[in-house]
Gaussian input, Z-matrix of N, CA and C with variables (Angstrom, degrees):
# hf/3-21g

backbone

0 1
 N
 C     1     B1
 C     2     B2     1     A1
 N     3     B3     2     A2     1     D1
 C     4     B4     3     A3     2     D2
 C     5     B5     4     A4     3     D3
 N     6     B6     5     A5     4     D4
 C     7     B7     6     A6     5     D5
 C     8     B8     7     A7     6     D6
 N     9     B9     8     A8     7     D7
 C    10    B10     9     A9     8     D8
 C    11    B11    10    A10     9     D9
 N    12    B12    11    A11    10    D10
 C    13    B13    12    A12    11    D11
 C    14    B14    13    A13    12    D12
 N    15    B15    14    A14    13    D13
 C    16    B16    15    A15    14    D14
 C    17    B17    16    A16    15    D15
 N    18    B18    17    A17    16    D16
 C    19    B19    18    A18    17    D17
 C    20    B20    19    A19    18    D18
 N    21    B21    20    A20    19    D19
 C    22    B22    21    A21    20    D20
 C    23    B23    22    A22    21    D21
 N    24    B24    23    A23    22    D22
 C    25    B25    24    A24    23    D23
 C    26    B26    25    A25    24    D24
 N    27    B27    26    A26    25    D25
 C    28    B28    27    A27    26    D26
 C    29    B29    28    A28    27    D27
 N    30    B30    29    A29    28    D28
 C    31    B31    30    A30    29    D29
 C    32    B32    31    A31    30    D30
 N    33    B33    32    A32    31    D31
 C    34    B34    33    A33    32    D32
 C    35    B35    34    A34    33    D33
 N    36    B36    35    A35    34    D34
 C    37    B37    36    A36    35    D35
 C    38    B38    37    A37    36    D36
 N    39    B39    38    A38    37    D37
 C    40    B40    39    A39    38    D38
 C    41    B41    40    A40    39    D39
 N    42    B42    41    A41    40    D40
 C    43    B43    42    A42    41    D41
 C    44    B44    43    A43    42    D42
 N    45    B45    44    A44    43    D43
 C    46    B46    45    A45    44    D44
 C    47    B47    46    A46    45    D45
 N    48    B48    47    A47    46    D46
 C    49    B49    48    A48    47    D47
 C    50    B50    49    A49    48    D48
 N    51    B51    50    A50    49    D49
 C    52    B52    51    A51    50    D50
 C    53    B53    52    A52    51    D51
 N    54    B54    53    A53    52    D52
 C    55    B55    54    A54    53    D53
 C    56    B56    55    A55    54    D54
 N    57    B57    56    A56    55    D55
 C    58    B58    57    A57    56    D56
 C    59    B59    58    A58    57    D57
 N    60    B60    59    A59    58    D58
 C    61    B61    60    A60    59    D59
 C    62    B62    61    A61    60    D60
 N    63    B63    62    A62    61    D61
 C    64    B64    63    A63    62    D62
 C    65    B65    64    A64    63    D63
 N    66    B66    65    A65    64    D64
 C    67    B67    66    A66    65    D65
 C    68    B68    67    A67    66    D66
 N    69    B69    68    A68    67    D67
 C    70    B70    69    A69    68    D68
 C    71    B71    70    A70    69    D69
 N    72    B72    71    A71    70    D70
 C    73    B73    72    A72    71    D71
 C    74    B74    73    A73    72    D72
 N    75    B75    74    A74    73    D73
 C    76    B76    75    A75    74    D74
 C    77    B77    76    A76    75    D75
 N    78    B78    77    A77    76    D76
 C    79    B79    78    A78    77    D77
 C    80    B80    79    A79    78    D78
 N    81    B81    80    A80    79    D79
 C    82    B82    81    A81    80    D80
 C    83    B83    82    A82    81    D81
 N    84    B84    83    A83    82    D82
 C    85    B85    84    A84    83    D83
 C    86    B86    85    A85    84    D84
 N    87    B87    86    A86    85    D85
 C    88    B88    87    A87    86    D86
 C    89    B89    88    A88    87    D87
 N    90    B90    89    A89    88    D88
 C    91    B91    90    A90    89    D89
 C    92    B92    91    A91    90    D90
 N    93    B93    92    A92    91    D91
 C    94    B94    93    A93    92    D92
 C    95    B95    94    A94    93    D93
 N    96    B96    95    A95    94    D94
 C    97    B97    96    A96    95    D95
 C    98    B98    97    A97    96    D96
 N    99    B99    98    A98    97    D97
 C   100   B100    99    A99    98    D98
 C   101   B101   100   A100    99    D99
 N   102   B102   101   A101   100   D100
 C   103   B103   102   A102   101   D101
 C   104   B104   103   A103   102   D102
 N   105   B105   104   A104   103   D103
 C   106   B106   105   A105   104   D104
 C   107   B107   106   A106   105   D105
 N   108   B108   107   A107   106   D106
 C   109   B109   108   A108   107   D107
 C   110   B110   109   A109   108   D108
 N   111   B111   110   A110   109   D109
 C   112   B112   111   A111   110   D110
 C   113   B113   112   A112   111   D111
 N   114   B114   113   A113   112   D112
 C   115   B115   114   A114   113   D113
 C   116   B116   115   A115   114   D114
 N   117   B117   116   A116   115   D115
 C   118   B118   117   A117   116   D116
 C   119   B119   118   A118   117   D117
 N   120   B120   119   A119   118   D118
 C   121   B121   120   A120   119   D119
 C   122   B122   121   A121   120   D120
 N   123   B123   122   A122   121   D121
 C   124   B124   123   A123   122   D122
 C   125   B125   124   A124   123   D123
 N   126   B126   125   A125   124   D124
 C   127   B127   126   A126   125   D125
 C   128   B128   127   A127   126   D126
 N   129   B129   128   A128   127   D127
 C   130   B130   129   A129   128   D128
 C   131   B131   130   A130   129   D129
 N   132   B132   131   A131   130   D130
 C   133   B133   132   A132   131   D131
 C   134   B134   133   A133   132   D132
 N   135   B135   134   A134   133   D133
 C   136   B136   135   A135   134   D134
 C   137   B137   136   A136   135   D135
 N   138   B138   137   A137   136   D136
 C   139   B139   138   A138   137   D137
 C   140   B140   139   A139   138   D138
 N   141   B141   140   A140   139   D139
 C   142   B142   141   A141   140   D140
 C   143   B143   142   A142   141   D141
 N   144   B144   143   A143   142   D142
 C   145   B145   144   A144   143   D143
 C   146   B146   145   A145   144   D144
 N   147   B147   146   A146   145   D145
 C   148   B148   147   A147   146   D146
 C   149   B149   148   A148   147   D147
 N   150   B150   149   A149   148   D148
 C   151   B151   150   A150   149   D149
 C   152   B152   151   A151   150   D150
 N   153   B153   152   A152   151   D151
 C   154   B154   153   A153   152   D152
 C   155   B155   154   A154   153   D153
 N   156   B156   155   A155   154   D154
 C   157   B157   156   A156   155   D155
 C   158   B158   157   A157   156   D156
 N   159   B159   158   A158   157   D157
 C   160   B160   159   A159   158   D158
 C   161   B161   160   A160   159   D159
 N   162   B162   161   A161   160   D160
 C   163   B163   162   A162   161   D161
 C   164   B164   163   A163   162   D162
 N   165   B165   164   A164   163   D163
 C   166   B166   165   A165   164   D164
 C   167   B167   166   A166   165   D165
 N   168   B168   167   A167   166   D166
 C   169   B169   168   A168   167   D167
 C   170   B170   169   A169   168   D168
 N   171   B171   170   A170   169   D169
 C   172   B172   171   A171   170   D170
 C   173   B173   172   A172   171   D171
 N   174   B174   173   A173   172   D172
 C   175   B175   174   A174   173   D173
 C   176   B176   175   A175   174   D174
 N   177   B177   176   A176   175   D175
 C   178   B178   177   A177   176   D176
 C   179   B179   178   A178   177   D177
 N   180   B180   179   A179   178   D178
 C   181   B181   180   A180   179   D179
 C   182   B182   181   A181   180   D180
 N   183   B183   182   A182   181   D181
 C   184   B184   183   A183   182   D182
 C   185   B185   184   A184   183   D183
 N   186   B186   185   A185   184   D184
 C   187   B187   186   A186   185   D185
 C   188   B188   187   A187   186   D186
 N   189   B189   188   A188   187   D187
 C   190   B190   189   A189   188   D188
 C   191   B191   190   A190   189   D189
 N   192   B192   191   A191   190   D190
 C   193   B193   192   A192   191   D191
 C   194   B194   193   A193   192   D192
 N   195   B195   194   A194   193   D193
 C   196   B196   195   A195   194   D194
 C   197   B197   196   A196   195   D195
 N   198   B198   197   A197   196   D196
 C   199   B199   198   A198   197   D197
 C   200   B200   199   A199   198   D198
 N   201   B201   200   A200   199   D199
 C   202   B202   201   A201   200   D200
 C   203   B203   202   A202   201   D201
 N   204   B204   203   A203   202   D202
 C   205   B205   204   A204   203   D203
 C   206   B206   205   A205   204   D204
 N   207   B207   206   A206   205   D205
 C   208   B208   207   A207   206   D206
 C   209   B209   208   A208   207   D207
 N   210   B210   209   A209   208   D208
 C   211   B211   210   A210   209   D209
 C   212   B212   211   A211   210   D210
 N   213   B213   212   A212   211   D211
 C   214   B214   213   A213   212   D212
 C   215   B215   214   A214   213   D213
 N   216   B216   215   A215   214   D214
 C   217   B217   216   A216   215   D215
 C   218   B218   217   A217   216   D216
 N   219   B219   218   A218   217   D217
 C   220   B220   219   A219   218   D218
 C   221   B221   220   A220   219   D219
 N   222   B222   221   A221   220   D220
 C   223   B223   222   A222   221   D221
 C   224   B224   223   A223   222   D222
 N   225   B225   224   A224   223   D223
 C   226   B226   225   A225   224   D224
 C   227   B227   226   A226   225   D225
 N   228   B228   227   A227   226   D226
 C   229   B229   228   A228   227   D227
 C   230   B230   229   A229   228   D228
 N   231   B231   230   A230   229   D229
 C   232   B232   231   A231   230   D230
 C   233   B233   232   A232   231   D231
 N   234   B234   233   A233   232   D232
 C   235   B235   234   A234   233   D233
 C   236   B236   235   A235   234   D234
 N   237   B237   236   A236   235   D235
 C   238   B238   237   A237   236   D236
 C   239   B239   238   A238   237   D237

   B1=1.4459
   B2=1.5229
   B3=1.3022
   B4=2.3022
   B5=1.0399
   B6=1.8726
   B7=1.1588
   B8=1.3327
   B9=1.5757
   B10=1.6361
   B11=1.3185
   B12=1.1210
   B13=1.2412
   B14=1.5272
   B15=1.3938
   B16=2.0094
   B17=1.1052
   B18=1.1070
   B19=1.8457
   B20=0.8754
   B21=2.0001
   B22=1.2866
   B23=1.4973
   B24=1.1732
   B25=1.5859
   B26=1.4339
   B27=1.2847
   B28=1.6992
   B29=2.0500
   B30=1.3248
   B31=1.7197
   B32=1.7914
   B33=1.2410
   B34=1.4542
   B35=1.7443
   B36=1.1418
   B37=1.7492
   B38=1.4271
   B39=1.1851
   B40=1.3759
   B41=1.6373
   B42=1.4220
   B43=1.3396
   B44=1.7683
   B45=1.7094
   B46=1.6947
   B47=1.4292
   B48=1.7868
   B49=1.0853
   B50=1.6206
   B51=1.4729
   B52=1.5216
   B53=1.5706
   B54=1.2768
   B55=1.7542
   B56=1.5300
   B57=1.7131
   B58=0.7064
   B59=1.4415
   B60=1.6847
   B61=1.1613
   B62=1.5324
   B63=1.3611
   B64=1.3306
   B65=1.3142
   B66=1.2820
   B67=2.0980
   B68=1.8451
   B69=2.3645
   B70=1.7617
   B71=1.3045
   B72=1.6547
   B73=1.7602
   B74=1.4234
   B75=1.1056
   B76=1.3147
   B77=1.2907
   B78=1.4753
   B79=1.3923
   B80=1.6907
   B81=1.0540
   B82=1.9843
   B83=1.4002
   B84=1.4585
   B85=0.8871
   B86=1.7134
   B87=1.3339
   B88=1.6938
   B89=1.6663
   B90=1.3439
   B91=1.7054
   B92=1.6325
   B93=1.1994
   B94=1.6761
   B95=2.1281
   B96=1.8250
   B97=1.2482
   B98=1.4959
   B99=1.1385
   B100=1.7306
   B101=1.4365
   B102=1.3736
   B103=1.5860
   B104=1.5061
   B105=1.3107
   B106=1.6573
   B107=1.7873
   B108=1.1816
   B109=1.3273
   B110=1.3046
   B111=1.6112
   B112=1.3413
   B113=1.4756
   B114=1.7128
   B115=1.8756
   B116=1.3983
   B117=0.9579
   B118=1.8956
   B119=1.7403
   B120=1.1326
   B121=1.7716
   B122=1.5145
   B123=1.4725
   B124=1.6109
   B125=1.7887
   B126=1.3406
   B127=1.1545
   B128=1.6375
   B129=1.5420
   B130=1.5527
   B131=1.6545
   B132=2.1793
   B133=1.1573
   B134=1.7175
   B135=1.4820
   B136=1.4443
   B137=1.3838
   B138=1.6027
   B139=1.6504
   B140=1.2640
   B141=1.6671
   B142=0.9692
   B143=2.0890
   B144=1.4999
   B145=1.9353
   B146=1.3626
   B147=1.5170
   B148=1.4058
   B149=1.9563
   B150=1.6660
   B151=1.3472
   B152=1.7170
   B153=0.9905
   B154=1.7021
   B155=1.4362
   B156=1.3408
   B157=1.3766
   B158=1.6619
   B159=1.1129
   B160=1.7020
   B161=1.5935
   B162=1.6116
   B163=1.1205
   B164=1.6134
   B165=2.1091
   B166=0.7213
   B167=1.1830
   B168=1.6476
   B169=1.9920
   B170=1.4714
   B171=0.9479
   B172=1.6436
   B173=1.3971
   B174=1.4239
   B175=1.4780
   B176=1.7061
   B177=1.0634
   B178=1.8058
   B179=1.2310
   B180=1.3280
   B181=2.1877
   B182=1.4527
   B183=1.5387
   B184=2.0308
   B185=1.5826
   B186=1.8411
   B187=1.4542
   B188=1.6819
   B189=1.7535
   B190=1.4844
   B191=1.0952
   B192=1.7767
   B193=1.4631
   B194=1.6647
   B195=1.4980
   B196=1.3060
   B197=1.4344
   B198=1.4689
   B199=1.4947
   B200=1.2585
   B201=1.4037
   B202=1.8193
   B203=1.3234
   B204=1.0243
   B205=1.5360
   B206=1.4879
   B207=1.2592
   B208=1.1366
   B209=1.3400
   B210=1.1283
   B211=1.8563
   B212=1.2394
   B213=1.9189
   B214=1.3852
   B215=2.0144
   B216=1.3753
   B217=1.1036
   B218=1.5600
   B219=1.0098
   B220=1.9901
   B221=1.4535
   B222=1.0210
   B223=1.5158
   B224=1.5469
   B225=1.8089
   B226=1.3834
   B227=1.5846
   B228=1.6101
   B229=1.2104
   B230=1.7926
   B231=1.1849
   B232=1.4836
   B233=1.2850
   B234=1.7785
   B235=1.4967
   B236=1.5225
   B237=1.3854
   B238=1.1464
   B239=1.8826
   A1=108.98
   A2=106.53
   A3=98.33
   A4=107.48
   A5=103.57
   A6=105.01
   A7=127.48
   A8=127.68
   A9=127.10
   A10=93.47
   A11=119.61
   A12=156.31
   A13=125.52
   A14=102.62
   A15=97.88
   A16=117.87
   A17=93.46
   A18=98.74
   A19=102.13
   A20=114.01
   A21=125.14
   A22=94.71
   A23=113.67
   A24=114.59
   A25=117.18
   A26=131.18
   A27=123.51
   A28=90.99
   A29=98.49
   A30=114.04
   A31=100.15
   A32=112.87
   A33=96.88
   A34=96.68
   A35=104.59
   A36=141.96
   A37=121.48
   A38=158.14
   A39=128.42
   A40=91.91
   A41=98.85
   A42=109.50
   A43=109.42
   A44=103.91
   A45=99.26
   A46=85.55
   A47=97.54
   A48=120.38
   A49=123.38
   A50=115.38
   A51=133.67
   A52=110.12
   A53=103.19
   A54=100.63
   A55=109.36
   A56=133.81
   A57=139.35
   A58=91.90
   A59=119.00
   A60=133.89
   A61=121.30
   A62=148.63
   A63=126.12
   A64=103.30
   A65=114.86
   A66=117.76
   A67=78.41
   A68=83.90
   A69=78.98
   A70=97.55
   A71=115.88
   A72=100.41
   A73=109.51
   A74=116.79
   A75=118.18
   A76=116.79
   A77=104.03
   A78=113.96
   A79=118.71
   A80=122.35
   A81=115.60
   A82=110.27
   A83=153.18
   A84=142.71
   A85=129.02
   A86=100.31
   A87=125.76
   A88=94.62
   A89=112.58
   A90=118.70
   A91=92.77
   A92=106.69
   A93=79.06
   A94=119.62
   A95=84.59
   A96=91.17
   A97=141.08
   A98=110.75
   A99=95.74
   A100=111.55
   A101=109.02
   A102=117.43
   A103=112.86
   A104=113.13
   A105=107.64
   A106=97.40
   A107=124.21
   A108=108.26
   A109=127.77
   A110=125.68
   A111=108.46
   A112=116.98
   A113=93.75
   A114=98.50
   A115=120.94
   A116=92.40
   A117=82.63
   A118=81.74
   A119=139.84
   A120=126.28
   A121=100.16
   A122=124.21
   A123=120.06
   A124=109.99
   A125=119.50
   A126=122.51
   A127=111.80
   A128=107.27
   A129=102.68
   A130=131.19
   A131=100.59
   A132=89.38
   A133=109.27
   A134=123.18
   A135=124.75
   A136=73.22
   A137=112.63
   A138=115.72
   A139=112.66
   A140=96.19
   A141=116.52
   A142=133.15
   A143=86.72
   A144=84.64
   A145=87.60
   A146=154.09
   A147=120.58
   A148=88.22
   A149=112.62
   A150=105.85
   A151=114.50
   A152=125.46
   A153=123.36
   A154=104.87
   A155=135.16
   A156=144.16
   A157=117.68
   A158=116.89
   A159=99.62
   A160=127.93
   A161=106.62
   A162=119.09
   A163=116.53
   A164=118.85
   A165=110.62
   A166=124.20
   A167=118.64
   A168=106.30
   A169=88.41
   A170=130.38
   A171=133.81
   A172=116.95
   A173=112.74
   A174=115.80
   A175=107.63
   A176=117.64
   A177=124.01
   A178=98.69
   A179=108.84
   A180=132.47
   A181=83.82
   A182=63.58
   A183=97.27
   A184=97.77
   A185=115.48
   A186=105.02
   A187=97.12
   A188=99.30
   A189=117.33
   A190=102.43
   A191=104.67
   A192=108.71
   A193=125.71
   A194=128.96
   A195=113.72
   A196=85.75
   A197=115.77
   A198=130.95
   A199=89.45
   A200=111.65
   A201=141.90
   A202=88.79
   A203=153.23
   A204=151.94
   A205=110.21
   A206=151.20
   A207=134.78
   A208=129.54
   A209=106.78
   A210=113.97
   A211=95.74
   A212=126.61
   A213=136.52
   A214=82.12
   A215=136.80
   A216=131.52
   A217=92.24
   A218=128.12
   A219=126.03
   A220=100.12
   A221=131.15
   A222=116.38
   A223=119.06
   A224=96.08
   A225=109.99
   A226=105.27
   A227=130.64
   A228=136.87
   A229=112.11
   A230=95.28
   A231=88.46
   A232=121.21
   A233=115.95
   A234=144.51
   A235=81.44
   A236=131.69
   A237=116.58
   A238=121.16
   D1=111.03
   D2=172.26
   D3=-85.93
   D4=138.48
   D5=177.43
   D6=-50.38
   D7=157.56
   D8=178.38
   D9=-120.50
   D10=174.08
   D11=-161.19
   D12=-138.68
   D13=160.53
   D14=155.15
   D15=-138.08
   D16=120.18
   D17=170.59
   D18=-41.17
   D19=162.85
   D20=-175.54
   D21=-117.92
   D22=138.30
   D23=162.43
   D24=-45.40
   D25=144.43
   D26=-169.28
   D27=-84.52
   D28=154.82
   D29=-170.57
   D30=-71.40
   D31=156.68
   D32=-178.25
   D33=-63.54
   D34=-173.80
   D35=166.28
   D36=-86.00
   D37=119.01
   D38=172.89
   D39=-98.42
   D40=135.95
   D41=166.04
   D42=-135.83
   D43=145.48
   D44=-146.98
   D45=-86.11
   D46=158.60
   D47=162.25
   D48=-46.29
   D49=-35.80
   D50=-176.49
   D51=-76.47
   D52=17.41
   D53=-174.82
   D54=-94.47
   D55=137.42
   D56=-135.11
   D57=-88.22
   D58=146.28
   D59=-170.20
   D60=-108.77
   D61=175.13
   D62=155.21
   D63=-130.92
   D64=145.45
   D65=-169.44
   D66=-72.99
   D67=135.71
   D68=163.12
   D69=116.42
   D70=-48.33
   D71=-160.38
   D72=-111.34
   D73=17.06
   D74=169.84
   D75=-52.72
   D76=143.42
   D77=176.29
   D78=-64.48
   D79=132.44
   D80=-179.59
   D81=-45.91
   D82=-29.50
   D83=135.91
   D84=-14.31
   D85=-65.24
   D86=-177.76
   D87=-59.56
   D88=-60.64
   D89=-173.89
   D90=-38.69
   D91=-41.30
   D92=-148.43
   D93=-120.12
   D94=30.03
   D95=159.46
   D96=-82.86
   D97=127.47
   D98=-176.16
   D99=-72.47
   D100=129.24
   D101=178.56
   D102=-68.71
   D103=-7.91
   D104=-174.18
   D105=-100.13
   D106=-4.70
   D107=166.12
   D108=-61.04
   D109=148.23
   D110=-157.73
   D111=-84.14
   D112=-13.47
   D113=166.80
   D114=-79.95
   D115=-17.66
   D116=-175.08
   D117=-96.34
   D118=-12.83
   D119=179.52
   D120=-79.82
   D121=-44.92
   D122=-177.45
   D123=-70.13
   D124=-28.11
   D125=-179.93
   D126=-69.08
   D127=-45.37
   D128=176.26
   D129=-76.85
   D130=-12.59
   D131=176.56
   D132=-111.66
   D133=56.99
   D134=-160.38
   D135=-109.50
   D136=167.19
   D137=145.30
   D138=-117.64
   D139=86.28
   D140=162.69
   D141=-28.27
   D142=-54.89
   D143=-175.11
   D144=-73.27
   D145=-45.21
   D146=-129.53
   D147=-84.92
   D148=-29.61
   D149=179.30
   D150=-72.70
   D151=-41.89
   D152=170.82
   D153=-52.49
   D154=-38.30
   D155=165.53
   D156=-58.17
   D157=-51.17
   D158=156.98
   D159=-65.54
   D160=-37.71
   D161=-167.67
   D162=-64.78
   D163=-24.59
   D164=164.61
   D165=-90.00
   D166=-5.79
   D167=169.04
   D168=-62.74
   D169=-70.28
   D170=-151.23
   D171=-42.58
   D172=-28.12
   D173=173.65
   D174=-131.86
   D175=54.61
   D176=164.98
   D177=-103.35
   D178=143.37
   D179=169.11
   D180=-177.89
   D181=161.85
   D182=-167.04
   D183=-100.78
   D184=-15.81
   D185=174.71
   D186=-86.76
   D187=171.20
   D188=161.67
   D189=70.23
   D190=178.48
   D191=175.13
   D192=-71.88
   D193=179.77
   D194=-158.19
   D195=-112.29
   D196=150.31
   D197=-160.39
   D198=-73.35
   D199=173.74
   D200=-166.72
   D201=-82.52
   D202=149.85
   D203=93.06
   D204=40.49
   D205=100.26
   D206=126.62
   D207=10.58
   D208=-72.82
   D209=-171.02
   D210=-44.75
   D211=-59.32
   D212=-126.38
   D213=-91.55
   D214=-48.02
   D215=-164.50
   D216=-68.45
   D217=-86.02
   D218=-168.53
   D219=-52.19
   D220=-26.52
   D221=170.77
   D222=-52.24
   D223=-53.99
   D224=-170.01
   D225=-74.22
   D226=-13.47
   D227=164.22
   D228=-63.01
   D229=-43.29
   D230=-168.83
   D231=-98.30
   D232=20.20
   D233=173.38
   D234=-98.40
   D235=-70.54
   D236=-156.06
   D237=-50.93

């Protein structure tokens, strides 16, 4: 019998909030958030890249698996 394995799901991506958009193609999700909620208001006014930008010197190596996303770890910190 050879051993099997499990794939690992691939880690998210961070992709910045500042990335250019087009009116229209939002995902149905996006349509139908209210902008006055206070999570989607703390999420849009974080700066995001300059913190994912320290956060990945601080955790880059060429061993092991490749860390979570920035956004998704301090995000999920500051939910908790």
């Amino acid at each position: 019998m050879r051993g099997s394995y499990k794939k690992r799901a691939p880690s998210p991506v961070y992709s910045s909030p500042n990335q250019l958009s087009f009116e229209g193609f939002e995902t149905p999700f996006e349509q139908q958030l209210d902008l006055n909620n206070r999570w989607v208001f703390l999420a849009r006014n974080i700066p995001w890249d300059r913190i994912v930008g320290v956060y990945d010197k601080v955790f880059s190596s060429a061993e092991g698996r490749k860390p979570l996303s920035g956004r998704l770890v301090l995000g999920s910190l500051m939910i908790k």
